[in-house]
TORKOL-4160 file (C-alpha; in steps of 0.2 Angstrom, whole numbers, padded with zeros to 4 digits, m for minus):
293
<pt num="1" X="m0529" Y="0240" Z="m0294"/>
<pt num="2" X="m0525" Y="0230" Z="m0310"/>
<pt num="3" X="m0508" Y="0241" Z="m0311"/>
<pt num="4" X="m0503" Y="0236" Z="m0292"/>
<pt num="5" X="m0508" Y="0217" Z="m0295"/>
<pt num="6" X="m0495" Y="0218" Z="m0310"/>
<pt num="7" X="m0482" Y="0225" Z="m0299"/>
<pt num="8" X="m0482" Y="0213" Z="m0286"/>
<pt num="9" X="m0483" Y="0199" Z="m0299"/>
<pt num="10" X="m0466" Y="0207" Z="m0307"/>
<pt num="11" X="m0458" Y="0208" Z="m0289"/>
<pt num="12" X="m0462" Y="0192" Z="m0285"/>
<pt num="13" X="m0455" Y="0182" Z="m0299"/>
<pt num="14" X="m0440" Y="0193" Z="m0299"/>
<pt num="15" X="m0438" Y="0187" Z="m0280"/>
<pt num="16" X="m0440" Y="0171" Z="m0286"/>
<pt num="17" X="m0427" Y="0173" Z="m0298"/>
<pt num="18" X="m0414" Y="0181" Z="m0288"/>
<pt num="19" X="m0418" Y="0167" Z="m0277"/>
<pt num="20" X="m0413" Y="0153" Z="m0285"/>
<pt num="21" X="m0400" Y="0161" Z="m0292"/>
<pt num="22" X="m0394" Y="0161" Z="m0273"/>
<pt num="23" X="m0398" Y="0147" Z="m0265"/>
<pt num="24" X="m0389" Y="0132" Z="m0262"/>
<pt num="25" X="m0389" Y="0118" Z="m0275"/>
<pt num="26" X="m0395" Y="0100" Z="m0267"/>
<pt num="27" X="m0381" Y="0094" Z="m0281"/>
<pt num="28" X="m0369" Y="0108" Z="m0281"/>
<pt num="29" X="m0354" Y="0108" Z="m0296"/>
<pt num="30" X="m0337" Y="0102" Z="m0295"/>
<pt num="31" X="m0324" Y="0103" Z="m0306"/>
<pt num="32" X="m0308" Y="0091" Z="m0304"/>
<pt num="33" X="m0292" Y="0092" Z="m0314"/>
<pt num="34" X="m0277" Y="0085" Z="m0317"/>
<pt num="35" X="m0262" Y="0087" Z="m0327"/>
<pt num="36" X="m0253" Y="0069" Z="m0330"/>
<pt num="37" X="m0238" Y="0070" Z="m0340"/>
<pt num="38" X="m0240" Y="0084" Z="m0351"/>
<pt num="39" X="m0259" Y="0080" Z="m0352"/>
<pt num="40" X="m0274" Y="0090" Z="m0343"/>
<pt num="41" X="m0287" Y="0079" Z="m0341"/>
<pt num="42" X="m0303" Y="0088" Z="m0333"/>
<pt num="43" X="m0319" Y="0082" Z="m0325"/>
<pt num="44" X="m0337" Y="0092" Z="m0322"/>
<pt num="45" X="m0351" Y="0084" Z="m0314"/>
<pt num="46" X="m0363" Y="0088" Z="m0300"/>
<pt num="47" X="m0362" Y="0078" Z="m0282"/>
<pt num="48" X="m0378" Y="0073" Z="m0275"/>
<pt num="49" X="m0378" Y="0069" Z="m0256"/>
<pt num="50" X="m0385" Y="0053" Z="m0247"/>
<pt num="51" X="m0394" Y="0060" Z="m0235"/>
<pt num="52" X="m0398" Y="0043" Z="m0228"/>
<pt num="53" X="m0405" Y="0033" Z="m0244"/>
<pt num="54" X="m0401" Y="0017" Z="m0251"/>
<pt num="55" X="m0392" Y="0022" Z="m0267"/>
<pt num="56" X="m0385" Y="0007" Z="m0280"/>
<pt num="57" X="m0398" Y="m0004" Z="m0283"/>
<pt num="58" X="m0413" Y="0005" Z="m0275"/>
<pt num="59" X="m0413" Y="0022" Z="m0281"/>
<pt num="60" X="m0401" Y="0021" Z="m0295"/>
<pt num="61" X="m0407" Y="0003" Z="m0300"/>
<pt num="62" X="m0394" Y="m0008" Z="m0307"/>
<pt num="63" X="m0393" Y="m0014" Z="m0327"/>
<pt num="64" X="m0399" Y="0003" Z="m0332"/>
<pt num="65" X="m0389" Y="0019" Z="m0339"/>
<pt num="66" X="m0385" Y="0032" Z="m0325"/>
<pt num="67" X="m0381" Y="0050" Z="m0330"/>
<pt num="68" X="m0364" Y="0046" Z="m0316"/>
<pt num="69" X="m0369" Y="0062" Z="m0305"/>
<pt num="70" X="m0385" Y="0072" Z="m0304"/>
<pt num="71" X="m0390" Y="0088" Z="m0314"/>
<pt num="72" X="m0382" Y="0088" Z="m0332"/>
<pt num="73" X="m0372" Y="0076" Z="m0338"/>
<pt num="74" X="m0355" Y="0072" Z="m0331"/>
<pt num="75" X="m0342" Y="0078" Z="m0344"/>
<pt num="76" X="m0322" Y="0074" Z="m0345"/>
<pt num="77" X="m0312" Y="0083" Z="m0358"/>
<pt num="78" X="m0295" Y="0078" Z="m0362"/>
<pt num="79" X="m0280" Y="0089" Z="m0371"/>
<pt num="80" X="m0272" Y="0073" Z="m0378"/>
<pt num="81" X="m0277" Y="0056" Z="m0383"/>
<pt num="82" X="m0275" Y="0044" Z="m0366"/>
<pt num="83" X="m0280" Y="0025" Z="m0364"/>
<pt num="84" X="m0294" Y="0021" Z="m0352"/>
<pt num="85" X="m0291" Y="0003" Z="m0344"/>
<pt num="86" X="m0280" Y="0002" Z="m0358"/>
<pt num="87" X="m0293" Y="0006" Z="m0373"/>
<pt num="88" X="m0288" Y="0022" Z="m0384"/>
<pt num="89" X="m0299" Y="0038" Z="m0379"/>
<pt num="90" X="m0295" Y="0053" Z="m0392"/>
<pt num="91" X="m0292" Y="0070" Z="m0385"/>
<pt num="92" X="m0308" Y="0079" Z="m0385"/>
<pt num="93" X="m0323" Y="0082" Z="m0372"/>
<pt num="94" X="m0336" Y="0067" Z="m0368"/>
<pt num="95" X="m0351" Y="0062" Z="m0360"/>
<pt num="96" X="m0350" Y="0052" Z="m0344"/>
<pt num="97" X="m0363" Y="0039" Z="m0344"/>
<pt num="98" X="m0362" Y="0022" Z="m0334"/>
<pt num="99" X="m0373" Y="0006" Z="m0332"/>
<pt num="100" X="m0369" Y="0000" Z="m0312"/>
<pt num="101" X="m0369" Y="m0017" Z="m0307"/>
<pt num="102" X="m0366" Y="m0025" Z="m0289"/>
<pt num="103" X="m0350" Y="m0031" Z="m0294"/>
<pt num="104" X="m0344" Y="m0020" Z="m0310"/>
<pt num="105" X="m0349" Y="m0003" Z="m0320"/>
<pt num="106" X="m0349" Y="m0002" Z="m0337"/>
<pt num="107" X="m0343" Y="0016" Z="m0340"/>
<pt num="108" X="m0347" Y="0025" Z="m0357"/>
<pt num="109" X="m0342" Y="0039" Z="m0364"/>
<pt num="110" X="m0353" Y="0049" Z="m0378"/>
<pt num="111" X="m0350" Y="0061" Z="m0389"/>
<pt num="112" X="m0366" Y="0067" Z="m0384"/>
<pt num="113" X="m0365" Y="0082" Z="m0371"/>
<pt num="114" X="m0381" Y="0084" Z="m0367"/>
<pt num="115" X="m0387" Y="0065" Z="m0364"/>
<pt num="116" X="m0398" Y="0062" Z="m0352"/>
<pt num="117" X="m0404" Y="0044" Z="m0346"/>
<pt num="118" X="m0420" Y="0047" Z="m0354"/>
<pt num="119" X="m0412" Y="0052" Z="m0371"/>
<pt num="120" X="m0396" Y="0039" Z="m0372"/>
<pt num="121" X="m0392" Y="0032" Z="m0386"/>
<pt num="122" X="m0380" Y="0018" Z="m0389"/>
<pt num="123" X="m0375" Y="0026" Z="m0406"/>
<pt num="124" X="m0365" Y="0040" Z="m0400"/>
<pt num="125" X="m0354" Y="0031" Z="m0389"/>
<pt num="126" X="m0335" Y="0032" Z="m0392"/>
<pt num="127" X="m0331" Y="0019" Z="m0378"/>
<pt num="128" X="m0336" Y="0008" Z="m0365"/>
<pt num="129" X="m0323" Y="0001" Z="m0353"/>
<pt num="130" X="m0329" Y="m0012" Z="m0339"/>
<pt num="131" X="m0321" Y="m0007" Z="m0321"/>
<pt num="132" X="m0326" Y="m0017" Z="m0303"/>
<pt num="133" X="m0335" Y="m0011" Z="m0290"/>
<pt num="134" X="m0325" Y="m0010" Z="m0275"/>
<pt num="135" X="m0333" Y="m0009" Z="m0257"/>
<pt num="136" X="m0327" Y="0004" Z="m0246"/>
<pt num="137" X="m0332" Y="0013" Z="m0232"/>
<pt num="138" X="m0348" Y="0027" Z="m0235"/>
<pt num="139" X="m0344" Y="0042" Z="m0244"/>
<pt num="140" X="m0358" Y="0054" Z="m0243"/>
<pt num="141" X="m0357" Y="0066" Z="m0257"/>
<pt num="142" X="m0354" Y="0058" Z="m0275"/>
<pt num="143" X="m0335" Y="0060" Z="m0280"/>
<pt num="144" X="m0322" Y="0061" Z="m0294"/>
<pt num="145" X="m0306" Y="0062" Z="m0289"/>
<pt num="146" X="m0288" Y="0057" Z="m0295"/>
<pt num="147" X="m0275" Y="0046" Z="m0287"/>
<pt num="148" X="m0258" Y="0038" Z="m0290"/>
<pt num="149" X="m0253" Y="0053" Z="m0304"/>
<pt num="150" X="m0236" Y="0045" Z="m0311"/>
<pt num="151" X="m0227" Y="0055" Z="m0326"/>
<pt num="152" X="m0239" Y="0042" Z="m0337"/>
<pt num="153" X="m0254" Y="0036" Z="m0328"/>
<pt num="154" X="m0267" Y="0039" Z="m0314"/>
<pt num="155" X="m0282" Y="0033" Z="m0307"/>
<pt num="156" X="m0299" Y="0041" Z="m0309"/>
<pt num="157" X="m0310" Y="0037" Z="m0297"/>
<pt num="158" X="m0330" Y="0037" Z="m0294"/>
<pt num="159" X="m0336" Y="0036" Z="m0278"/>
<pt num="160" X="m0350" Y="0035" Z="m0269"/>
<pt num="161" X="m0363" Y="0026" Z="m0254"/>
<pt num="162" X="m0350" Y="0011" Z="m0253"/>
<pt num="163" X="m0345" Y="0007" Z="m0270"/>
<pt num="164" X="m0329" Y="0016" Z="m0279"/>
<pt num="165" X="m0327" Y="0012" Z="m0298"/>
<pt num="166" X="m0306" Y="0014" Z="m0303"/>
<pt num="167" X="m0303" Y="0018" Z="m0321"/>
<pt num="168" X="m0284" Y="0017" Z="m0326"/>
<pt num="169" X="m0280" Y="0032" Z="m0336"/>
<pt num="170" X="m0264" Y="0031" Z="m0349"/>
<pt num="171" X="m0255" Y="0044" Z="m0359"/>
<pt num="172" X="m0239" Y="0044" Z="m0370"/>
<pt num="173" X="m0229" Y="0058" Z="m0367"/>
<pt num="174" X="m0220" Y="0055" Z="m0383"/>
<pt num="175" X="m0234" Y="0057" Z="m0395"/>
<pt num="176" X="m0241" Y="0068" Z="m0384"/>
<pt num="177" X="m0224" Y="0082" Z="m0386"/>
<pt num="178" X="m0224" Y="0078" Z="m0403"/>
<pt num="179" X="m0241" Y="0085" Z="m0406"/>
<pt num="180" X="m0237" Y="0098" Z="m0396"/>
<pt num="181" X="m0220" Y="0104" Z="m0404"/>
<pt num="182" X="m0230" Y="0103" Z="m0422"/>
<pt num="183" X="m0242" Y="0117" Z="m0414"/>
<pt num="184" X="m0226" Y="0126" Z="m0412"/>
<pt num="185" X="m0217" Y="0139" Z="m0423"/>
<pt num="186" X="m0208" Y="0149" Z="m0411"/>
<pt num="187" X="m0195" Y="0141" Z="m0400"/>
<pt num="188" X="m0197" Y="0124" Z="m0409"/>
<pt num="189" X="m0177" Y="0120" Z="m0405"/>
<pt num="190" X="m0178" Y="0121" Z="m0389"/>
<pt num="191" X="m0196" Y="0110" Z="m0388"/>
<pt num="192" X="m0186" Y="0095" Z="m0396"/>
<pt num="193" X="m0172" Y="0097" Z="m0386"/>
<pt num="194" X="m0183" Y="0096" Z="m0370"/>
<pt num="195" X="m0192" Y="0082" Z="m0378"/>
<pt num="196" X="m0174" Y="0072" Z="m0382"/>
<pt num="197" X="m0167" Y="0075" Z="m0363"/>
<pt num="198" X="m0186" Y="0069" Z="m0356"/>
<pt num="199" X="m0183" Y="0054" Z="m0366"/>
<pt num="200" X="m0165" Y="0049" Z="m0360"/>
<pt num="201" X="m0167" Y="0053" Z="m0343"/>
<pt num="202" X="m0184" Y="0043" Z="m0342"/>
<pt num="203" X="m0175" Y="0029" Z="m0352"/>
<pt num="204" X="m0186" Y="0027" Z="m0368"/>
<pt num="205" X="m0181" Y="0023" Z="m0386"/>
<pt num="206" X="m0165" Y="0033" Z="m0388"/>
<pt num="207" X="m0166" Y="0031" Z="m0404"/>
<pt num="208" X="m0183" Y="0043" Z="m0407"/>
<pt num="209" X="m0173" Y="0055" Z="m0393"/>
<pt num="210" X="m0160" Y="0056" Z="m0404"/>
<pt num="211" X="m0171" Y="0061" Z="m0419"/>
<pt num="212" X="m0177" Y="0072" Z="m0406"/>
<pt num="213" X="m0165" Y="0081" Z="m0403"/>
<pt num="214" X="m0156" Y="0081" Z="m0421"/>
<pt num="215" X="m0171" Y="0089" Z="m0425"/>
<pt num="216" X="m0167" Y="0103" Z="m0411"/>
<pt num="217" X="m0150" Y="0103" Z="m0419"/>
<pt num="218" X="m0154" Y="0108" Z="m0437"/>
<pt num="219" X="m0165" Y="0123" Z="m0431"/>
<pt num="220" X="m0153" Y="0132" Z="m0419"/>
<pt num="221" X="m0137" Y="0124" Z="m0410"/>
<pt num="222" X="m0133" Y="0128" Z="m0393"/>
<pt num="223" X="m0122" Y="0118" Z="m0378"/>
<pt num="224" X="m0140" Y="0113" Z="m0371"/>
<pt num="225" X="m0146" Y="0103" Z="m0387"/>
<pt num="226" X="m0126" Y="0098" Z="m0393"/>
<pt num="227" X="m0125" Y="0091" Z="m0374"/>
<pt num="228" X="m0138" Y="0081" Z="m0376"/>
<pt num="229" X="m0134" Y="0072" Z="m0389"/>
<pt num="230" X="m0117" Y="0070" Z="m0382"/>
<pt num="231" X="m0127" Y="0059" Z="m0369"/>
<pt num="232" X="m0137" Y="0049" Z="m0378"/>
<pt num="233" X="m0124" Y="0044" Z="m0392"/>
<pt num="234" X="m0113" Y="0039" Z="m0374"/>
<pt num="235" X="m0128" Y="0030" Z="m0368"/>
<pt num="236" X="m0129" Y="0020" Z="m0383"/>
<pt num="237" X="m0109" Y="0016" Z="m0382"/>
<pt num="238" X="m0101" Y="0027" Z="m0393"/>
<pt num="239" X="m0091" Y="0038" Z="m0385"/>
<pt num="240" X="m0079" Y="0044" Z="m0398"/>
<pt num="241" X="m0096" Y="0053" Z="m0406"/>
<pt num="242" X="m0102" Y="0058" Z="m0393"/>
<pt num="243" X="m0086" Y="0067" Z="m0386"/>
<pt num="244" X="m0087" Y="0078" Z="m0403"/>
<pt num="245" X="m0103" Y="0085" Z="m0397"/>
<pt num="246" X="m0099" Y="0086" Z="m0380"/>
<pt num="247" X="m0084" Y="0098" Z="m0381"/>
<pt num="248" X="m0095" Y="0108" Z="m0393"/>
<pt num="249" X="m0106" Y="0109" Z="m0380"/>
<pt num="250" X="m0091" Y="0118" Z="m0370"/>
<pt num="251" X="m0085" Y="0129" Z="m0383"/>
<pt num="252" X="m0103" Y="0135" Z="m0387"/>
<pt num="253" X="m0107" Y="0136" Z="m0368"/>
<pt num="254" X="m0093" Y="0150" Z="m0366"/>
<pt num="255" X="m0103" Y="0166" Z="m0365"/>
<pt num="256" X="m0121" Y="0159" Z="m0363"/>
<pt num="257" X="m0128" Y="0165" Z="m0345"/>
<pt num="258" X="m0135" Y="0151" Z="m0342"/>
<pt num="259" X="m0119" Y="0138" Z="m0345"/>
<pt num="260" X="m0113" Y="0140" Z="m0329"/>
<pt num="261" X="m0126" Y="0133" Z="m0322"/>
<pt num="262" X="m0122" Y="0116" Z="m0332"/>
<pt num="263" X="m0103" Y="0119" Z="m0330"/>
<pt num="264" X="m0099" Y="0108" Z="m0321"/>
<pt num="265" X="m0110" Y="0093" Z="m0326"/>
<pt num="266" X="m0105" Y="0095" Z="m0343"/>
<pt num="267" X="m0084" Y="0094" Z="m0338"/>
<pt num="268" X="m0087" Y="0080" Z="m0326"/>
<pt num="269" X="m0097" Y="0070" Z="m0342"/>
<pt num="270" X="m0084" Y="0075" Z="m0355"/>
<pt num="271" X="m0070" Y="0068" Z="m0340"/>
<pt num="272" X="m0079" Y="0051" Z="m0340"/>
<pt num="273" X="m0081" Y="0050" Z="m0360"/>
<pt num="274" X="m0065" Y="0053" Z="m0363"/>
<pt num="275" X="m0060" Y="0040" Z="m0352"/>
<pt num="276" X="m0071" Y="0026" Z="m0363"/>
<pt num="277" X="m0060" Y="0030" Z="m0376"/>
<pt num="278" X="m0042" Y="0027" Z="m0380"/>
<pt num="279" X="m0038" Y="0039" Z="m0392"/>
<pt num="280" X="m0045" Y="0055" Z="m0390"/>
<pt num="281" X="m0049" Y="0064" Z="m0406"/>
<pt num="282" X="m0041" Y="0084" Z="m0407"/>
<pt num="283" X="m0053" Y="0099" Z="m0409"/>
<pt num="284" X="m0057" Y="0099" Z="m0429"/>
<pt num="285" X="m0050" Y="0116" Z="m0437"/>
<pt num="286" X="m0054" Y="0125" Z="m0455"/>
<pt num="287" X="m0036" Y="0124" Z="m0458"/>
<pt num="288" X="m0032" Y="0114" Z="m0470"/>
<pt num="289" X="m0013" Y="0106" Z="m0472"/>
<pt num="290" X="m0002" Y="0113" Z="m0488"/>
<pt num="291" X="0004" Y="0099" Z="m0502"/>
<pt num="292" X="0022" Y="0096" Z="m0501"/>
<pt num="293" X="0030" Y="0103" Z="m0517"/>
């Protein structure tokens, strides 16, 4: 008897088990990503439901720390440093935390991954940034989403009953490719060269695009990085330079499968440099011209 009571009891709790491994949560996961320039910024957190109850201010009470989700705590985790309303958030993973008001939330993040709001401490924050709490139609389930992804900022948004909190997220793309390209030992050249043309088409400091790209240059020469250049010493009006590097750009482009796909881009710009100048300088030769006896 004793044997069979023990058998069921094992049956049962392994039931129990496999249930809940199962069943639906009442605050299932999420996960939300986006990359914005070249950073992937990542959120987990849980979504409760409203399920008809009077949520900011009745069951999550204002003036007091909320976990910003249910379950365990809400975590973002970031590949480069970005700003958060414009405050510096190193790269890393963090903590959600928040302190709702009627009118604004004051959203933490913690190096403490396991916080809770029973176990918060003040001590491990890494920043707090104050963001207002806009009215908008319900929204059922608690919600992170992104919005308005330009090539260096976005919107993260918290959403939930009828209040949505906006954090402005920032990165810099430029610090951010330069951390990468130091990671990076094996096609470093053509890393700085991308980094130059990214910004002199986006119109930033030439003068860093250009020790970009002179960078690029002393590892490995090709058209692609000699072209480069070409523009950015035209873009900062001087021509006569950048004609040097532009018809290299066309000698070393003769034989590469892929210069015929910038053929005619690269002709068209040394047409138009050539006419900002008055004297075009000749193709510089090895040869060097005999003394007269």
């Amino acid at each position: 008897m004793k044997k069979i009571t023990t058998f069921i009891t094992s049956c049962l709790l392994s039931a129990t088990y496999t249930f809940a491994q199962v069943a639906p949560a009442p605050s299932p996961a999420a996960t939300v990503s986006q990359v914005v320039g070249t950073t992937k910024i990542s959120v987990d957190y849980s979504r409760p439901a409203l399920r008809g109850r009077e949520i900011f201010g009745k069951l999550i009470p204002f003036d007091k720390v909320y976990r910003t989700g249910a379950n365990a705590a809400t975590k973002i985790e970031t590949s480069a440093d970005i700003t958060v309303q414009g405050k510096m958030l190193k790269a890393g993973k963090y903590a959600i935390m928040s302190i709702p008001t009627a009118n604004s939330w004051t959203v933490i993040f913690s190096k403490d991954l396991n916080v809770t709001e029973q176990n918060y401490s003040q001590s491990n924050d890494v920043l707090r940034v104050i963001a207002t709490a806009q009215v908008v139609p319900a929204v059922e389930s608690f919600t992170i989403d992104f919005s308005d992804v330009k090539d260096d900022a976005a919107n993260l948004n918290i959403s939930w009953e009828k209040t949505k909190v906006t954090l402005a997220i920032g990165v810099d793309n430029v610090k951010a490719m330069e951390a990468a390209i130091a990671l990076k030992s094996n096609d470093a050249a053509a890393a700085f060269q991308q980094a130059a043309e990214y910004m002199f088409q986006k119109g930033l400091d030439l003068n860093s695009a250009l020790s970009m790209v002179d960078k690029s240059l002393a590892l490995k020469e090709n058209f692609r990085n000699n072209w480069v250049k070409a523009q950015i010493l035209d873009k900062q009006g001087k021509p006569a330079e950048a004609l040097v590097f532009a018809l290299k750009a066309q000698t070393l482009g003769n034989g590469d499968g892929v210069y015929p796909f910038f053929k005619d881009s690269i002709e068209k710009g040394i047409s138009e440099i050539k006419a900002k100048i008055s004297v075009v300088p000749e193709p510089s030769t090895n040869t060097k011209k005999k003394k007269k006896a």
